[in-house]
N, C-alpha and C positions, 0 to 999 in steps of 0.2 A: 837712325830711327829704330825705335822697339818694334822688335816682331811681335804680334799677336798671339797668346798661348793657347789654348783648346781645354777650356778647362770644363770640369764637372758640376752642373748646376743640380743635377738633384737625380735620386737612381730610387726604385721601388721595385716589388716582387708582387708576385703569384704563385699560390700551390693551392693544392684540390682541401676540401678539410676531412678527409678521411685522412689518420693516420692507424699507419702498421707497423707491429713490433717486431722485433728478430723471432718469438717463440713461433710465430706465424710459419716462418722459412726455414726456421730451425724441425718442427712439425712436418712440413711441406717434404723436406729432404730427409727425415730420418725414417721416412714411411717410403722412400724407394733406397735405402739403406746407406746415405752419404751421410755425414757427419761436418755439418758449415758451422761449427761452433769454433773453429780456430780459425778460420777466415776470418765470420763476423767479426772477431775479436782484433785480428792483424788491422782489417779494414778501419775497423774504429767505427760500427753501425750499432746504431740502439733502434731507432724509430724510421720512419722516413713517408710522406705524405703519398696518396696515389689516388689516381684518376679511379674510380670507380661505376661511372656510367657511360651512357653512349653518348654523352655530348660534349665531352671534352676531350683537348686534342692538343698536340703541341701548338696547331695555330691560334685554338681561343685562349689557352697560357699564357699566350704571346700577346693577345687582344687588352686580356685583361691587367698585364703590369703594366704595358701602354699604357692602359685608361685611367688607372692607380698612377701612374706618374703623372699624366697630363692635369689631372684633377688638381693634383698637391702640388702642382709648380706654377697653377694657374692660367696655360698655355694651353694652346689647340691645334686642332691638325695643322690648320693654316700657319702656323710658326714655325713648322719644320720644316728645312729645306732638304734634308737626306733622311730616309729610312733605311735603315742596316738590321736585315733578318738573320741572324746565326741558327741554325739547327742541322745536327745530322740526320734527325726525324722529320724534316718538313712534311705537312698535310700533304699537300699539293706538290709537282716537280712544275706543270706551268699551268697556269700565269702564275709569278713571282708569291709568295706568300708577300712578302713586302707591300708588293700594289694592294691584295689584299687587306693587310692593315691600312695602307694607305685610304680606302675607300671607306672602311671603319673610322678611322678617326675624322673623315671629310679630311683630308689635306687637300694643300694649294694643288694648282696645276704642272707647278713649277719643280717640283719635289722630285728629286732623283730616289729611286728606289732599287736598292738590290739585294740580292740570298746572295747568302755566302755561308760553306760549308768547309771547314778544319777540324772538321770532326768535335773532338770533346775540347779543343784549343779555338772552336770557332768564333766565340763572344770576344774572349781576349786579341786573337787577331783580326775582329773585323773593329774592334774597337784603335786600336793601333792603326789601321788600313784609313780607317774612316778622319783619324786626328792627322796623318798625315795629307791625305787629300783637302780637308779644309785648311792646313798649312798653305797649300800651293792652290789653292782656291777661296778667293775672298768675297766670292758669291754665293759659299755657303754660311749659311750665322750659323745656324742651330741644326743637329742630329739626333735622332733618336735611332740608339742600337738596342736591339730586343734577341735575347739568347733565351732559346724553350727546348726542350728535347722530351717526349714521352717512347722512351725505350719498350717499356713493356711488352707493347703488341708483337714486339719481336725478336722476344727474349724466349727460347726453349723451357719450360718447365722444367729441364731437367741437366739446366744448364748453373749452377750456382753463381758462380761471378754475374752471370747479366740478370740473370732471375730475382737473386737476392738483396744486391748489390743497389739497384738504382732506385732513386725517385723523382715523383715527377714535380718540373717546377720552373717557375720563366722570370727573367731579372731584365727590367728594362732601365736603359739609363741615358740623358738626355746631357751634352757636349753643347756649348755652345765656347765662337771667337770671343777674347776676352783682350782689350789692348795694353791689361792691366794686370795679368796671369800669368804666371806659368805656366800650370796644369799638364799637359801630355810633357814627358824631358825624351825618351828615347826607349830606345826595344832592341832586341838580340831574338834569332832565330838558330837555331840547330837541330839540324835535321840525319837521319840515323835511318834508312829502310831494312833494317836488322830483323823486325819482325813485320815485315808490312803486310804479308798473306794471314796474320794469325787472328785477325778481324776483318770477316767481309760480311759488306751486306751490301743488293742480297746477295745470299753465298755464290750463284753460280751468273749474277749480271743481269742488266735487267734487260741487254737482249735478246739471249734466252728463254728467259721467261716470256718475253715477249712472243717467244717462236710457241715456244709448248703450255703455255698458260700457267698458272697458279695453283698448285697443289700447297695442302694443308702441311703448314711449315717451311714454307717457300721462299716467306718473309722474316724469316727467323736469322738472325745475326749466325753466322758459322765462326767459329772461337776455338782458337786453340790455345792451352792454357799457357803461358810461360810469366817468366820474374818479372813481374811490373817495376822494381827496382833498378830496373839496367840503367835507365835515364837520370837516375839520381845523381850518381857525378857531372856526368855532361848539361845536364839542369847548373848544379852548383858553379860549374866552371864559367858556363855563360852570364849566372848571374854576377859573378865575380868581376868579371868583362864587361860588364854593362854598368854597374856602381863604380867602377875603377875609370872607364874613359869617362864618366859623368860627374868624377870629385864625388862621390859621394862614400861615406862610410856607411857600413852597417848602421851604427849608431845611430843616425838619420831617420832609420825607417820605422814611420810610430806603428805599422798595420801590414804583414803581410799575407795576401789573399793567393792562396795557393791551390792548385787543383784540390779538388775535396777528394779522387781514387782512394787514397789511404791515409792514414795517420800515421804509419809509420812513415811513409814516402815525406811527408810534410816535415815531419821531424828533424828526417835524418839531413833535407835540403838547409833547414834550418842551422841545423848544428855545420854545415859544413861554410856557412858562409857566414854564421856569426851572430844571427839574431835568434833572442830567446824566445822559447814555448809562449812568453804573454805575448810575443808581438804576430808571430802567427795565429791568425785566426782560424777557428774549425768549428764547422756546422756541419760535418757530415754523419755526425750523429744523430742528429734531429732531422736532416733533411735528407740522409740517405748520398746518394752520390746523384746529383743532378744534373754530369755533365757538363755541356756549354756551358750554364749560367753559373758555375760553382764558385769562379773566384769572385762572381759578384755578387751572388749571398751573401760572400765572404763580406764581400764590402759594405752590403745594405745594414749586416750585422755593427762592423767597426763601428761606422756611422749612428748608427740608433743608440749602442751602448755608451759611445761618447767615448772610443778609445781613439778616435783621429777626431780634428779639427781641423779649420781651413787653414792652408799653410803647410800642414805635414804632408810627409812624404809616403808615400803607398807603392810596396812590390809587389810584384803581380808573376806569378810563371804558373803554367798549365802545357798539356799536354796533349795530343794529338794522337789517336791509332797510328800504327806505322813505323816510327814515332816522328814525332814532333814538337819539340820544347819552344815554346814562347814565353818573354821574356818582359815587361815593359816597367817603367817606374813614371809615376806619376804624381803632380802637387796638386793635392783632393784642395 
């Protein structure tokens, strides 16, 4: 008997329509005498979209790709049986941002709901978390995983990498059992706590602060600078490991969606495992670094431009504070 695959019915996005340019940050920073113009440039950032009022948040980002998926796939609350919220920024810590949506979109009663946080690798493995569990559960049909993160609020002014670096923006994408699909094939995990003090937030816990309260920058990511490249072999090596026990060649992959951190990082994984600059995709020029949802911009991009069709094959690896390389291939 055919196993059932987990395949991808339809994926949409959210961003703010405010966009900003590097001269903004470039400005911002040369007026307390740093110079981000060879960042910007390493990063690969031109523009990148951002929340500019008080009513938007990583959890209405999250509301509103939801709502932009459910519209264009025809579906309603009621037809989801799991919600999967990814964010290292969640609004809320409880009740679940997830129920939350959940209650936004009227879902059923039946609807398992859960946050899951992997930091900036969090969309990618709750989406891998979520294909696996509807494997070994045939009482879930349908998933909607929703990846939002708005760093901002807790980024130092005078901190370049987080301040300059990110923007805001939420990818939801809706799985559903197919008797007739492949869709999810497999995933690779590698884990490395090489730098895991060098991003905290918040920096000093939040039971602490719990004891002595909230001073002005209390909330602010504590970042110590180091080579965002250390991961890039141990990236390539697992992805090598994941296409090799799955038959699969390079050749294979018509799109892959890669953490947006950098463009050079993107590259160099590229070149090390064999697929060219057209098959990875990058929007992190336009869209800044969005964190969670980055390699699913990636994807909403492929998809729109018409560089995958159903059938092809899609790599996926992202990355995690700490670190944490995830790994998955999937048939779009």
């Amino acid at each position: 008997m055919k196993m059932a695959g987990i395949r991808i019915v339809d994926i949409d996005i959210y961003h703010p329509s405010t966009k900003v340019h590097n001269d903004f940050y470039i400005e911002h920073f040369d007026a307390r005498g740093v110079d981000i113009r060879g960042l910007l440039k390493a990063l690969g950032r031109d523009t990148r979209y951002k929340i500019d009022n008080d009513d938007e948040n990583s959890l209405s980002m999250a509301f509103e790709a939801a709502s932009n998926l459910l519209e264009k796939t025809g579906l309603t609350g009621a037809d989801i049986d799991l919600i999967a919220y990814a964010s290292q920024t969640p609004e809320y810590i409880f009740p679940t941002n997830s129920l939350m949506i959940h209650r936004l979109i009227n879902g059923a009663s039946h609807t398992i709901c859960i946050d899951s946080n992997a930091n900036c690798a969090g969309m990618t493995a709750a989406f891998e978390q979520v294909s696996r569990q509807m494997l070994g559960n045939p009482r879930i049909r349908r998933a909607l995983i929703i990846g939002s993160d708005y760093v901002a609020p807790h980024a130092s002014p005078d901190d370049p990498v987080y301040f300059a670096n990110f923007g805001d923006a939420a990818a939801a994408v809706i799985v559903e059992r197919d008797e007739h699909a492949v869709g999810f094939i497999d995933s690779i995990y590698q884990t490395d706590t090489c730098v895991y003090g060098n991003s905290l937030f918040p920096a000093e816990g939040l039971a602490k602060l719990g004891k002595t309260g909230v001073d002005a920058g209390a909330f602010h990511v504590k970042f110590i600078p180091f080579d965002d490249s250390i991961c890039v072999d141990a990236a390539s090596e697992s992805i090598r490991t994941l296409l090799t026990r799955n038959e699969i060649v390079p050749d294979e992959i018509r799109a892959a969606c890669f953490s947006q951190l950098s463009i050079s990082n993107i590259r160099a994984v590229s070149e090390n495992i064999g697929i060219g600059d057209d098959i990875a995709v990058y929007i992190g020029d336009e869209f800044g670094y969005t964190s969670t949802s980055s390699p699913f911009i990636a994807l909403h991009r492929a998809i729109t431009t018409g560089q995958i069709q159903r059938g092809d094959k899609v790599l996926f690896w992202t990355v995690g504070a700490g670190w944490q390389n995830v790994a998955m291939v999937v048939e779009y």
